[in-house]
PDB file of N, CA, C and O in Angstrom:
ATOM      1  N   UNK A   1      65.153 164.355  76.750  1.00  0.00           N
ATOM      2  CA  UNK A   1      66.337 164.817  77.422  1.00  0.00           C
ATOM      3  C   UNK A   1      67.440 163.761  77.312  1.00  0.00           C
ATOM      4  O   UNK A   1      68.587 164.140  77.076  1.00  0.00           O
ATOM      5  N   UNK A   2      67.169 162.464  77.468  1.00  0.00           N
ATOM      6  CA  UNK A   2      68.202 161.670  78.000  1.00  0.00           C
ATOM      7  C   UNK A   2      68.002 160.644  76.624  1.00  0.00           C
ATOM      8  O   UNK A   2      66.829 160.494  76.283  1.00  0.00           O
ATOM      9  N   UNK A   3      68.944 159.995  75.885  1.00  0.00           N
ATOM     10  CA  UNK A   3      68.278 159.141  74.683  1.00  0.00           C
ATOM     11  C   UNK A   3      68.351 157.416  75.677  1.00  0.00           C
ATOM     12  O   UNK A   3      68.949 157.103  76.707  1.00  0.00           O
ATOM     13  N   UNK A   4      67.678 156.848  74.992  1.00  0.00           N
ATOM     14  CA  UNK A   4      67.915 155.556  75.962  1.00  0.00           C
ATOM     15  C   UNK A   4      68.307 154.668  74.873  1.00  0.00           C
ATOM     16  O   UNK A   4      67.699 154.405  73.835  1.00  0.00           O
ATOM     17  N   UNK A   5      69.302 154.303  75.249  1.00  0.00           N
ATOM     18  CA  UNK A   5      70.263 152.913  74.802  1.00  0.00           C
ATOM     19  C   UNK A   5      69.280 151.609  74.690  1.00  0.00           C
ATOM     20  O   UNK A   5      68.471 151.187  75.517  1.00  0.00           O
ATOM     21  N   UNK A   6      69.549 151.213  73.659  1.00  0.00           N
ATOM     22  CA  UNK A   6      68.741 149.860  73.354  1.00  0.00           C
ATOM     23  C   UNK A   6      69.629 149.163  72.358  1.00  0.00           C
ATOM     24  O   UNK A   6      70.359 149.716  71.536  1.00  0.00           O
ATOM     25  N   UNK A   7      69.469 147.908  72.542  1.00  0.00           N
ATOM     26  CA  UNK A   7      69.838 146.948  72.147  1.00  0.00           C
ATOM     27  C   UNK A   7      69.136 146.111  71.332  1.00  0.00           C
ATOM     28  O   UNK A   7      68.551 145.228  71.960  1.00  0.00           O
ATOM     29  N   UNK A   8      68.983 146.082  70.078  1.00  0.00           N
ATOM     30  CA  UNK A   8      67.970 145.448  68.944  1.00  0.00           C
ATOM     31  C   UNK A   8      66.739 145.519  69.338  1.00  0.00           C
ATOM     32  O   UNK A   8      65.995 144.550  69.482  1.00  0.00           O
ATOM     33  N   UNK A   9      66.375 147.021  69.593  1.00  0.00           N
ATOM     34  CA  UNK A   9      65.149 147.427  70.008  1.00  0.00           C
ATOM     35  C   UNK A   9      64.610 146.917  71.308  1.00  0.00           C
ATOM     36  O   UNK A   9      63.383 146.864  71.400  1.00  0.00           O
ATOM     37  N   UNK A  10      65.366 146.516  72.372  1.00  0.00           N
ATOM     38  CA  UNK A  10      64.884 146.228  73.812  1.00  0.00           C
ATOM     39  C   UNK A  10      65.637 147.206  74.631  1.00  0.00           C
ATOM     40  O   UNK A  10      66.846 147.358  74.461  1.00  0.00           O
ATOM     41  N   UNK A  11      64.891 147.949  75.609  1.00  0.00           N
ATOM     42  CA  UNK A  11      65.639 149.087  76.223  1.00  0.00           C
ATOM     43  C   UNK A  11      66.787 148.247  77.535  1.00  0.00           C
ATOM     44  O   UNK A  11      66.410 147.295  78.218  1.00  0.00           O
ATOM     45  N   UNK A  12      67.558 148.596  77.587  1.00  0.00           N
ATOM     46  CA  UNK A  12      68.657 148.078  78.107  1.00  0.00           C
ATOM     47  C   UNK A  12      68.472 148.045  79.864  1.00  0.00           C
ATOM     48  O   UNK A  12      69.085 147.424  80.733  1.00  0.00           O
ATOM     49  N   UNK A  13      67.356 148.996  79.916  1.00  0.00           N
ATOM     50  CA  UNK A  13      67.130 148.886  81.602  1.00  0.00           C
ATOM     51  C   UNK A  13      66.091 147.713  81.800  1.00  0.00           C
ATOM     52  O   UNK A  13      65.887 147.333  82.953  1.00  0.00           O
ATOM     53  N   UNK A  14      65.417 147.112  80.746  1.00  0.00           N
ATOM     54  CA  UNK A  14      64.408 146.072  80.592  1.00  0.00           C
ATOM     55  C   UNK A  14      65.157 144.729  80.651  1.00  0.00           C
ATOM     56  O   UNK A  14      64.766 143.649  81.095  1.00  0.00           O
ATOM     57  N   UNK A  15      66.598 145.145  79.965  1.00  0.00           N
ATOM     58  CA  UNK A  15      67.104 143.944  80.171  1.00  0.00           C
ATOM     59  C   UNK A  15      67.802 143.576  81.852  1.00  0.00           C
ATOM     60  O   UNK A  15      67.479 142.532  82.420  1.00  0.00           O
ATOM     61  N   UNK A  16      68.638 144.444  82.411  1.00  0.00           N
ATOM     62  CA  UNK A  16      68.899 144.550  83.383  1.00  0.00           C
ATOM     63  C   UNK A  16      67.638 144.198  84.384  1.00  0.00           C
ATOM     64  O   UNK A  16      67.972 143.286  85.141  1.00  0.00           O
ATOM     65  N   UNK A  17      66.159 144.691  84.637  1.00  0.00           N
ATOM     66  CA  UNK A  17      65.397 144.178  85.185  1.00  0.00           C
ATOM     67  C   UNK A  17      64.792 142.186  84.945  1.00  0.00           C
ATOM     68  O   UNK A  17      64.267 141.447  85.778  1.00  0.00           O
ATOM     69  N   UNK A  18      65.087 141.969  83.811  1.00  0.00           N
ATOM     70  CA  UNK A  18      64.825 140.752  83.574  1.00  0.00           C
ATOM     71  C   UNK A  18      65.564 139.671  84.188  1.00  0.00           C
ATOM     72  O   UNK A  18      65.076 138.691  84.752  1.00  0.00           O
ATOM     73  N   UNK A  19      67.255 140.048  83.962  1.00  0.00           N
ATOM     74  CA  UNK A  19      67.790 139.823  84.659  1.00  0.00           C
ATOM     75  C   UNK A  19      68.172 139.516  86.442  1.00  0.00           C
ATOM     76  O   UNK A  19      68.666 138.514  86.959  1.00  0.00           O
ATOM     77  N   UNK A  20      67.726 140.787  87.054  1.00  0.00           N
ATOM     78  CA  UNK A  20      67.890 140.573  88.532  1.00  0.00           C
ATOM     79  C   UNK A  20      66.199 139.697  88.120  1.00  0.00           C
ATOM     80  O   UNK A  20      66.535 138.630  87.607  1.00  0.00           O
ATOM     81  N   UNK A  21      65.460 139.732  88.140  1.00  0.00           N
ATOM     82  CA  UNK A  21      63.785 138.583  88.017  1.00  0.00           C
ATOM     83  C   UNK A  21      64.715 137.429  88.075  1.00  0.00           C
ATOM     84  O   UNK A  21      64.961 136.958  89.185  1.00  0.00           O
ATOM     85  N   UNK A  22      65.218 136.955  87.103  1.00  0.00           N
ATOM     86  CA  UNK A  22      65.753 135.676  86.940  1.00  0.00           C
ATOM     87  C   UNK A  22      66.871 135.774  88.242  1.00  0.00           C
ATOM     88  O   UNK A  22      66.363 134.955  89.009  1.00  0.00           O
ATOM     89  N   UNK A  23      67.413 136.004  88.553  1.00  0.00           N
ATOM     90  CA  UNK A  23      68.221 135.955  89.690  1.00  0.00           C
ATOM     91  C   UNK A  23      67.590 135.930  90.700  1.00  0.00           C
ATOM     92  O   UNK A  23      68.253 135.391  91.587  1.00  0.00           O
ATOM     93  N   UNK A  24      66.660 136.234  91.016  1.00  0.00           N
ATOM     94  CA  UNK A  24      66.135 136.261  92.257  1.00  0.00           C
ATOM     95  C   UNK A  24      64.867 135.279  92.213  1.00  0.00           C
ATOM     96  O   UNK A  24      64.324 134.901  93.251  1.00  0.00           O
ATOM     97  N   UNK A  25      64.454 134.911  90.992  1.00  0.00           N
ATOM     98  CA  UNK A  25      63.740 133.598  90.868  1.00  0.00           C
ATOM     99  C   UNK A  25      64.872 132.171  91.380  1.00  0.00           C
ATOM    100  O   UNK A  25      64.564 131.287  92.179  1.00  0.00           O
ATOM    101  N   UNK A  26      65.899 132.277  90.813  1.00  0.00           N
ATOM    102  CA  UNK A  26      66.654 131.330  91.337  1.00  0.00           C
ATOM    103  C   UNK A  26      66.972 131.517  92.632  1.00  0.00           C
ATOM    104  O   UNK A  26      66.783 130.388  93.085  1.00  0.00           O
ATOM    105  N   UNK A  27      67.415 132.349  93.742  1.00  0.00           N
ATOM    106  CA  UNK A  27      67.862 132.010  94.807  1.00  0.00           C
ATOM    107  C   UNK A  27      66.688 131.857  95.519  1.00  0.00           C
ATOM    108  O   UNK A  27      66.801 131.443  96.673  1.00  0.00           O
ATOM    109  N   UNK A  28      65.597 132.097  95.094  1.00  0.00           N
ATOM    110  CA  UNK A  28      64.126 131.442  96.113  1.00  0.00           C
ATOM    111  C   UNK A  28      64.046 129.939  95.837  1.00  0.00           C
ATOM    112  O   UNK A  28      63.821 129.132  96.739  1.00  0.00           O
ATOM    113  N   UNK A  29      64.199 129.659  94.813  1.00  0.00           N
ATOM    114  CA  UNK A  29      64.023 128.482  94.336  1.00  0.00           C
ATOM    115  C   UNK A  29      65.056 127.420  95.406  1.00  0.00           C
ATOM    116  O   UNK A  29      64.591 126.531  96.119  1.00  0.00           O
ATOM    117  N   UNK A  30      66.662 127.806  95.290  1.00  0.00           N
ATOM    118  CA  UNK A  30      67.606 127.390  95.643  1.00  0.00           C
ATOM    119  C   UNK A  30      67.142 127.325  97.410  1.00  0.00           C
ATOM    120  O   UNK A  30      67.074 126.235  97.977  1.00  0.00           O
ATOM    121  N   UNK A  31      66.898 128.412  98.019  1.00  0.00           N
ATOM    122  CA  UNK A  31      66.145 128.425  99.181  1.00  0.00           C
ATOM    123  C   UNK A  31      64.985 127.346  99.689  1.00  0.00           C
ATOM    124  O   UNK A  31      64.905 126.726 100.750  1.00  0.00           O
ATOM    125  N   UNK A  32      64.333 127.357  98.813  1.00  0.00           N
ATOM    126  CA  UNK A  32      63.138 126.521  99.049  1.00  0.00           C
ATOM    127  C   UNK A  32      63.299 125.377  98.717  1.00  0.00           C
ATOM    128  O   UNK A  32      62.385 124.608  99.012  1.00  0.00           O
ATOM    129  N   UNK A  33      64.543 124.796  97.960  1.00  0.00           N
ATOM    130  CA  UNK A  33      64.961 123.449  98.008  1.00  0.00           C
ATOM    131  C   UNK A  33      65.648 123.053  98.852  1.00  0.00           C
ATOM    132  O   UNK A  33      65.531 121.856  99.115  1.00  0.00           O
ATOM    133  N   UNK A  34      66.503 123.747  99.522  1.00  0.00           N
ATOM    134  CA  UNK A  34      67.558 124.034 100.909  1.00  0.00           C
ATOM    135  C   UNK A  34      66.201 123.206 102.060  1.00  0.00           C
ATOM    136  O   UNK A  34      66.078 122.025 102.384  1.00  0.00           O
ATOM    137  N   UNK A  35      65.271 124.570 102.466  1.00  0.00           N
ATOM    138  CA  UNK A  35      64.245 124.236 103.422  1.00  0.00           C
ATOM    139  C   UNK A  35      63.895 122.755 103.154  1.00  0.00           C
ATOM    140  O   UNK A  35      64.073 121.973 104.088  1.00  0.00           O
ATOM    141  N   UNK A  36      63.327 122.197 101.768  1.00  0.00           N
ATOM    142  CA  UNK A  36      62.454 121.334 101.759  1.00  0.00           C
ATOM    143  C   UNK A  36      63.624 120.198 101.957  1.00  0.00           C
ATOM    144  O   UNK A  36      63.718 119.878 103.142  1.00  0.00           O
ATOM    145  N   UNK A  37      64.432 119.589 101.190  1.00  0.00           N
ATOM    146  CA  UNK A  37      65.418 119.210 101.794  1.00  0.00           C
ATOM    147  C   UNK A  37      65.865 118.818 103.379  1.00  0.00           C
ATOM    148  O   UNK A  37      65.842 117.769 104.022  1.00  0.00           O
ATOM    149  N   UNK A  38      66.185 119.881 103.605  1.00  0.00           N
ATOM    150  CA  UNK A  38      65.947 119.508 105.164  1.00  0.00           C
ATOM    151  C   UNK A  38      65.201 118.887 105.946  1.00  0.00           C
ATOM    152  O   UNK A  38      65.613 117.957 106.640  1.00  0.00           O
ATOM    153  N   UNK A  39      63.779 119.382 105.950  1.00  0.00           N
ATOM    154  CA  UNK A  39      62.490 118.637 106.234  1.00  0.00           C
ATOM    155  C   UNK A  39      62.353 117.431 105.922  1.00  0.00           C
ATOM    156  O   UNK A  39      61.503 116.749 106.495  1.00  0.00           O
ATOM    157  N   UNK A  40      63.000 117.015 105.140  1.00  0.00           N
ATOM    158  CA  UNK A  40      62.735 115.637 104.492  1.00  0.00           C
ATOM    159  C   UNK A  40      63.617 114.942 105.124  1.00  0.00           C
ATOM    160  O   UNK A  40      63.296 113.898 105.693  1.00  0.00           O
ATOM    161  N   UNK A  41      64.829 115.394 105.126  1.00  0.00           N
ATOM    162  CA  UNK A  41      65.531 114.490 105.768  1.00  0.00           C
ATOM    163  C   UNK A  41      65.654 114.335 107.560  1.00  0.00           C
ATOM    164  O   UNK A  41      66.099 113.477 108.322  1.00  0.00           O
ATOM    165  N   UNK A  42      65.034 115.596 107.704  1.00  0.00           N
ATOM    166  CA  UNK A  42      64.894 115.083 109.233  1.00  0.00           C
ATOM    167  C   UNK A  42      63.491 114.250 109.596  1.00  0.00           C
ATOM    168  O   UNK A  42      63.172 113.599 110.591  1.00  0.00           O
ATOM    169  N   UNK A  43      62.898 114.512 108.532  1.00  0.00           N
ATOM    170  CA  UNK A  43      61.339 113.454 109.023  1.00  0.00           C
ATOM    171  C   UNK A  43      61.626 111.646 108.643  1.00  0.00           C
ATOM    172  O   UNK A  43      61.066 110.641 109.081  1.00  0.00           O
ATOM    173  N   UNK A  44      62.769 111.828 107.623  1.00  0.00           N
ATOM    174  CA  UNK A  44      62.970 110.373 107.478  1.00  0.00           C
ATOM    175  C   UNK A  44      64.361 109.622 108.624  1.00  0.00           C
ATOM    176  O   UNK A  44      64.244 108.417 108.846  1.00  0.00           O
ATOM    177  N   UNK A  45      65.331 110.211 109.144  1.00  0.00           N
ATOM    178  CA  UNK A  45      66.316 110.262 110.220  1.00  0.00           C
ATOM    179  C   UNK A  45      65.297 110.231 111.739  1.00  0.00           C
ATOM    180  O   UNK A  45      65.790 109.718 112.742  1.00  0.00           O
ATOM    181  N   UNK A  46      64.147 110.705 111.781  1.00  0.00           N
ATOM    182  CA  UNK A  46      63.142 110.811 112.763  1.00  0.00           C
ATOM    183  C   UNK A  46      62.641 109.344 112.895  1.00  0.00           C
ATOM    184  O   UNK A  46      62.527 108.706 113.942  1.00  0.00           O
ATOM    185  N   UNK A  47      62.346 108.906 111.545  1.00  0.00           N
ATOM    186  CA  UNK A  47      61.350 108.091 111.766  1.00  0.00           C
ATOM    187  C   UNK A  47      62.420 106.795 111.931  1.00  0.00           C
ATOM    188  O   UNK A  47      62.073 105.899 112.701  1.00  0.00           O
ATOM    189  N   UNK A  48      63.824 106.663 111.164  1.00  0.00           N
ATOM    190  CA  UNK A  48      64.148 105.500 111.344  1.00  0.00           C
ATOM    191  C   UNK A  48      64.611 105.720 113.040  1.00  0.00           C
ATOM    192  O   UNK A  48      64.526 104.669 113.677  1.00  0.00           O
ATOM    193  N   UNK A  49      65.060 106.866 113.804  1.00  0.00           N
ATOM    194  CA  UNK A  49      65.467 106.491 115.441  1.00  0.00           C
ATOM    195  C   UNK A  49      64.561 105.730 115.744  1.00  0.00           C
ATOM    196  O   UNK A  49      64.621 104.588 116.199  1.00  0.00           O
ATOM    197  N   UNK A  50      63.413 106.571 115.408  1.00  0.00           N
ATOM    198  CA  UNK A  50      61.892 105.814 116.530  1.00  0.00           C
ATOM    199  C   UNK A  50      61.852 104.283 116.205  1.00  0.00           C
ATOM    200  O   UNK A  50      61.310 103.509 116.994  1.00  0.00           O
ATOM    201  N   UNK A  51      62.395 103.872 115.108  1.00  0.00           N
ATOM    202  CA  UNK A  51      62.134 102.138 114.524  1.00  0.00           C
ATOM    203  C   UNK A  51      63.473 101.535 115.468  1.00  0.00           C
ATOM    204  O   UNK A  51      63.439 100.385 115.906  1.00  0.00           O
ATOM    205  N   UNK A  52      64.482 102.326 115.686  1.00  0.00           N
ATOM    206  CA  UNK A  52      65.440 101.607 116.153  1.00  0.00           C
ATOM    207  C   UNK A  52      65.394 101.605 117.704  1.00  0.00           C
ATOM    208  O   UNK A  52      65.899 100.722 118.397  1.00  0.00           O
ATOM    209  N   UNK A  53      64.513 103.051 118.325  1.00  0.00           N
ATOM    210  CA  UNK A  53      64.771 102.750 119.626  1.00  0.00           C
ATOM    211  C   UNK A  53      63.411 101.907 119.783  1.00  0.00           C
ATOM    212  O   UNK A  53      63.089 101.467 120.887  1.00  0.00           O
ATOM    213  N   UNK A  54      62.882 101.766 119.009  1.00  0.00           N
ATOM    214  CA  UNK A  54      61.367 100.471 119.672  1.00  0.00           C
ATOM    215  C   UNK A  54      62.346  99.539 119.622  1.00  0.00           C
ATOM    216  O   UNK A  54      62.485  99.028 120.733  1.00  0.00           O
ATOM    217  N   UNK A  55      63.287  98.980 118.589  1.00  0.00           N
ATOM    218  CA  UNK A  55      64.305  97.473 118.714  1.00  0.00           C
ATOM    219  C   UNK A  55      64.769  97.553 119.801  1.00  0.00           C
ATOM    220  O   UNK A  55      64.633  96.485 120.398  1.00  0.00           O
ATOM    221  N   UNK A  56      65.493  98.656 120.640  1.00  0.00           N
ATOM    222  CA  UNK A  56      66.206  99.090 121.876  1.00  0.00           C
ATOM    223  C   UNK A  56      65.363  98.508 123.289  1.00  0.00           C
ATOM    224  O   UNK A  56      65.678  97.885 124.303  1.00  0.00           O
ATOM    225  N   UNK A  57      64.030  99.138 122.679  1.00  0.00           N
ATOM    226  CA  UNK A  57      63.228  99.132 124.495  1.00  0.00           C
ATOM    227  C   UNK A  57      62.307  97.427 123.794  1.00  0.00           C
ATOM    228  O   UNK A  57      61.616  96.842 124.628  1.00  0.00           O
ATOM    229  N   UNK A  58      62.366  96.948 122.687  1.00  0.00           N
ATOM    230  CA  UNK A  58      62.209  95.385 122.715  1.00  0.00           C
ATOM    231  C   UNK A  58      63.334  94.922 123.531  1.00  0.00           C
ATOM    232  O   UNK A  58      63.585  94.505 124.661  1.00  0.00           O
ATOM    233  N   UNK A  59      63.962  95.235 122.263  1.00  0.00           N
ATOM    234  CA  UNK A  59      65.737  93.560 122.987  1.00  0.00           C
ATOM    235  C   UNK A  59      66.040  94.023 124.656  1.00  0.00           C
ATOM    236  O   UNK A  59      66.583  93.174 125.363  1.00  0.00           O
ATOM    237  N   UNK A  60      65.718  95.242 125.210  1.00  0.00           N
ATOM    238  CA  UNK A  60      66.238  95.666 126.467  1.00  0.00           C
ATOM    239  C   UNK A  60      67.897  95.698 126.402  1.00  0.00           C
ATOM    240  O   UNK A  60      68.492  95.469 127.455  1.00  0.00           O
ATOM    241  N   UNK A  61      68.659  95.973 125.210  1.00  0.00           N
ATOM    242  CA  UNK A  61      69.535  96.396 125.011  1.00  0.00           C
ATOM    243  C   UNK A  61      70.073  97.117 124.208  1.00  0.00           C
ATOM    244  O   UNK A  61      69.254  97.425 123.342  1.00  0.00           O
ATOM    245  N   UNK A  62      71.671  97.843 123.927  1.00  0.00           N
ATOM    246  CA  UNK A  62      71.708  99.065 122.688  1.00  0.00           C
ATOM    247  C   UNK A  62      72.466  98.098 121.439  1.00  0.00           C
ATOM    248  O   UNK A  62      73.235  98.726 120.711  1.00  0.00           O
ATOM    249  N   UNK A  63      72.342  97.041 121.234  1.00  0.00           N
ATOM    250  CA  UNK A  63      73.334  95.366 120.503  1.00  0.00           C
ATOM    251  C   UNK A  63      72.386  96.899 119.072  1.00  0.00           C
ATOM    252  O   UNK A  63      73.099  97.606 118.360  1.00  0.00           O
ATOM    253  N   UNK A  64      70.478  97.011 119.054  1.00  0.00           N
ATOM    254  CA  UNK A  64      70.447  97.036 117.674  1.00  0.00           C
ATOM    255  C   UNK A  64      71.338  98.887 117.090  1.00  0.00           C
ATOM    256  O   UNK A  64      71.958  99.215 116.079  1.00  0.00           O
ATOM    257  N   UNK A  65      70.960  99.584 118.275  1.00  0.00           N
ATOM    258  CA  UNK A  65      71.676 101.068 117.986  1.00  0.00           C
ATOM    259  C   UNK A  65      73.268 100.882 117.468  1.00  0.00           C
ATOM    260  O   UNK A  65      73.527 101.674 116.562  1.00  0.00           O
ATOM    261  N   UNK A  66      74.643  99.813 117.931  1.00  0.00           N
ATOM    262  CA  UNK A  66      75.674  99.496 117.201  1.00  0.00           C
ATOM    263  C   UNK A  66      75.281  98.810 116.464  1.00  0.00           C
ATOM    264  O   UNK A  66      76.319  98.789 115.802  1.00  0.00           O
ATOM    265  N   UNK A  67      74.567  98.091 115.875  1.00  0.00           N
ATOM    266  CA  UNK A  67      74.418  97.515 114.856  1.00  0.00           C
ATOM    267  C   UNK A  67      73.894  98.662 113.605  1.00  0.00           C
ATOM    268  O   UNK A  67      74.732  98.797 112.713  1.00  0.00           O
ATOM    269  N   UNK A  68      73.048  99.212 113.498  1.00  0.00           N
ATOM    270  CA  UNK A  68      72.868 100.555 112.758  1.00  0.00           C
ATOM    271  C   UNK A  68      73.975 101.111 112.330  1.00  0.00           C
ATOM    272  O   UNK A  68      74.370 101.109 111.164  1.00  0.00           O
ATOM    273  N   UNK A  69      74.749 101.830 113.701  1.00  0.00           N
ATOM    274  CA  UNK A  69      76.010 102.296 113.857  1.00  0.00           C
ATOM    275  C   UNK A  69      77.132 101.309 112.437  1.00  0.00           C
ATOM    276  O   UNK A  69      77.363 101.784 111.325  1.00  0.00           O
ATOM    277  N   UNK A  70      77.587 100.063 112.886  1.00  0.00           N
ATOM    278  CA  UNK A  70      78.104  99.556 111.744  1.00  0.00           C
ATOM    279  C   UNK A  70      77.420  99.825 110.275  1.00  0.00           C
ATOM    280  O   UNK A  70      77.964 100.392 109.327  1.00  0.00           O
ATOM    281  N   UNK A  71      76.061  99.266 110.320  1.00  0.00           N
ATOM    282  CA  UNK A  71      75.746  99.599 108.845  1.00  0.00           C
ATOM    283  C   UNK A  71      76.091 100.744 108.392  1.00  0.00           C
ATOM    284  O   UNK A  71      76.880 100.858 107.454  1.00  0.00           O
ATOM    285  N   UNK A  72      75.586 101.670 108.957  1.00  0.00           N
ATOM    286  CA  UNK A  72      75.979 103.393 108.717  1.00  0.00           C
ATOM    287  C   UNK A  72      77.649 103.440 108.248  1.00  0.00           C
ATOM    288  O   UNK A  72      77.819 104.116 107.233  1.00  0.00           O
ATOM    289  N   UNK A  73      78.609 102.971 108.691  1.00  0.00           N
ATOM    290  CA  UNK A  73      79.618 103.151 108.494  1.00  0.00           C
ATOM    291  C   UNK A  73      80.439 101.977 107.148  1.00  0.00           C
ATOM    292  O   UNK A  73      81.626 102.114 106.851  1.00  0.00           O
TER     293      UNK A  73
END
């Protein structure tokens, strides 16, 4: 009934499906680097507070939290 369009012998709806695959392989990908990313950087931002507030409740003052503060900046 219907002839199907092809393109050097690949049917043209095969290509269109290959296509959204690859598109949607990438935005998981892009996603799951987003997530992991994140995680990472809040487990390493985690771990340096906890190093700075042990300096805090040592010295019994916040001298090392501005001092951070400067480096940071």
């Amino acid at each position: 009934m219907f002839d199907i369009v092809t393109h050097n012998g690949v049917v043209m709806a095969d290509l269109l499906t290959d296509v959204l695959i690859y598109i949607n392989i990438g935005i998981i990908t892009f996603a799951i680097g987003t997530i992991l990313g994140y995680q990472l950087l809040m487990m390493y931002y985690n771990r340096r507070f906890m190093i700075i507030a042990q300096q805090c409740s040592d010295a019994e003052s916040v001298v090392p939290i501005i001092d951070e503060l400067a480096r940071e900046t």
